[in-house]
N, C-alpha and C positions, 0 to 999 in steps of 0.2 A: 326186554325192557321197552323197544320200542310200540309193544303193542298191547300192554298192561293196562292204558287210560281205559279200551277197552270193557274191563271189569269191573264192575261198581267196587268201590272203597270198602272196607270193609268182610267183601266177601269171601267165601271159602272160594281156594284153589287146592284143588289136587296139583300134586308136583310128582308125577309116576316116574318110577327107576330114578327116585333122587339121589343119591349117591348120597354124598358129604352134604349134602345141605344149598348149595349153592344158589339156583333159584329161590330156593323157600329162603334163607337171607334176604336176597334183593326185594322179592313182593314182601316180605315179613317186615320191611324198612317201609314201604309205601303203605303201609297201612290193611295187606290183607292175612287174612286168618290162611293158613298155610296147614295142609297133610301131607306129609311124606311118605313115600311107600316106596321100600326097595326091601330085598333081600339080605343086604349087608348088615347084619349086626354092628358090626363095627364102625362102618360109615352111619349108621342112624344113630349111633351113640353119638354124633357131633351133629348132626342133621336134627338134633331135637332140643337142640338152642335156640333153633328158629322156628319152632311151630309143633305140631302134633305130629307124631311119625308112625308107622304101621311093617312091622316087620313081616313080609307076605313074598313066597315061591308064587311066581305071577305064570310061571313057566308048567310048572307042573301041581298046582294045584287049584280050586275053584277060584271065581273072581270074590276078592274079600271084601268089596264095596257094594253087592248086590241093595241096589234101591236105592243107594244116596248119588246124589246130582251135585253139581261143583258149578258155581258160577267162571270158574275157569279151569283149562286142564293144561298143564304141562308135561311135554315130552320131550326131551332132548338126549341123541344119542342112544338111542334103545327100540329096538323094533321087534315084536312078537305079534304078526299079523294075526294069532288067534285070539288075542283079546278084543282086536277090532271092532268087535259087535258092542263090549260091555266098555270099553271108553268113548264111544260115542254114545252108549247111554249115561254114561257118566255127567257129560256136559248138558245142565238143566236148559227152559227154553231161555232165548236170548242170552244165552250164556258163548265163554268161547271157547276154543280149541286153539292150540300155539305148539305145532310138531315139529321138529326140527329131527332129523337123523340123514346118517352116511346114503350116499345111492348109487345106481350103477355108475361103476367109471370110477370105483372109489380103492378098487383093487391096482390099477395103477401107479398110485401115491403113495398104500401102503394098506394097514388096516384099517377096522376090517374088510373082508376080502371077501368073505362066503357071500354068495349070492341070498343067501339066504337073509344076512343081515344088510342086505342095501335094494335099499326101494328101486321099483320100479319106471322108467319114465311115468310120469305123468301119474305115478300110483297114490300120492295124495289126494290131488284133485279126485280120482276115481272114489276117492274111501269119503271126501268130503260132497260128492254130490249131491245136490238138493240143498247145502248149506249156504250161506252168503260166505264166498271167498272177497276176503278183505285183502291179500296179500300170498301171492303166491312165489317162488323161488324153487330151479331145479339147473343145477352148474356146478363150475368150479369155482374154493374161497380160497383165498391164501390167507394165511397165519393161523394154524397150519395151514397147508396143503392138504385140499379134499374135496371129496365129489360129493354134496348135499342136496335136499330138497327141504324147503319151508314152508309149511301153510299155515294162515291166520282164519278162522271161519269162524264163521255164528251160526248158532242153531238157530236159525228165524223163526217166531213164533206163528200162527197161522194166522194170526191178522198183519204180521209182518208181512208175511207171503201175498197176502190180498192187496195189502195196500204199495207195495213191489208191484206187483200186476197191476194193476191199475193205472200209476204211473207212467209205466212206461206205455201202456195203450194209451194215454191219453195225447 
């Protein structure tokens, strides 16, 4: 919520491993065009009150967005580092990325546990480099109790980048 103003109005967001719909609700109330994509049947059966939903094994099958770009992407709660290449091609230029998932330190408190599903120190910033990091986060939350990491970035477009350089030489 806090980093939605972000997104032009209107436009499409991917909402990846949306569960029940949760996100796609909130943006779907502000005004943007919302896709959901999880595996759950059953969760997209409620998850498609609020926007267009896509029932897709992200895990073991191809990426099912090949070519379309999302002025915004959301991820909360779900880590599959081999999609990494095809959700950052997801997020068109000037468009943004808003990742939220479990990270080390998270076995702790409870689940998940597998190292497998909890980021890296510093592993978003790693996967977001070269982007404009607006907002980054890597700690402990309470309510629950949990070890998380948060990135906010933008894809800069290449005159973004020029006129960033430029700047700051000046």
């Amino acid at each position: 919520m806090r980093w939605s103003h972000l997104i032009p109005r209107g436009a499409k967001v991917l909402d990846l491993a949306c569960g029940h719909g949760r996100h796609m609700q909130w943006l779907g109330q502000q005004g943007f065009d919302c896709l959901g994509v999880d595996r759950d049947a059953q969760a997209l059966a409620t998850a498609q009150a609020f926007g267009e939903v896509m029932q897709a094994d992200l895990e073991n099958h191809a990426w099912p967005l090949a070519g379309q770009q999302f002025a915004g992407v959301v991820v909360t709660h779900y880590l599959w580092r081999a999609l990494w290449p095809d959700l950052l091609n997801a997020v068109a230029e000037s468009g943004v990325l808003i990742y939220e998932t479990f990270a080390a330190g998270n076995a702790s408190v409870g689940k998940p546990s597998n190292p497998d599903f909890l980021l890296r120190p510093g592993e978003l910033l790693s996967l977001c480099q070269g982007w404009r990091v607006i907002a980054y986060e890597d700690g402990f939350a309470n309510g629950p109790e949990r070890f998380i990491q948060r990135i906010v970035a933008v894809r800069e477009t290449e005159a973004d980048m020029q006129l960033t350089r430029y700047l700051l030489n000046d």
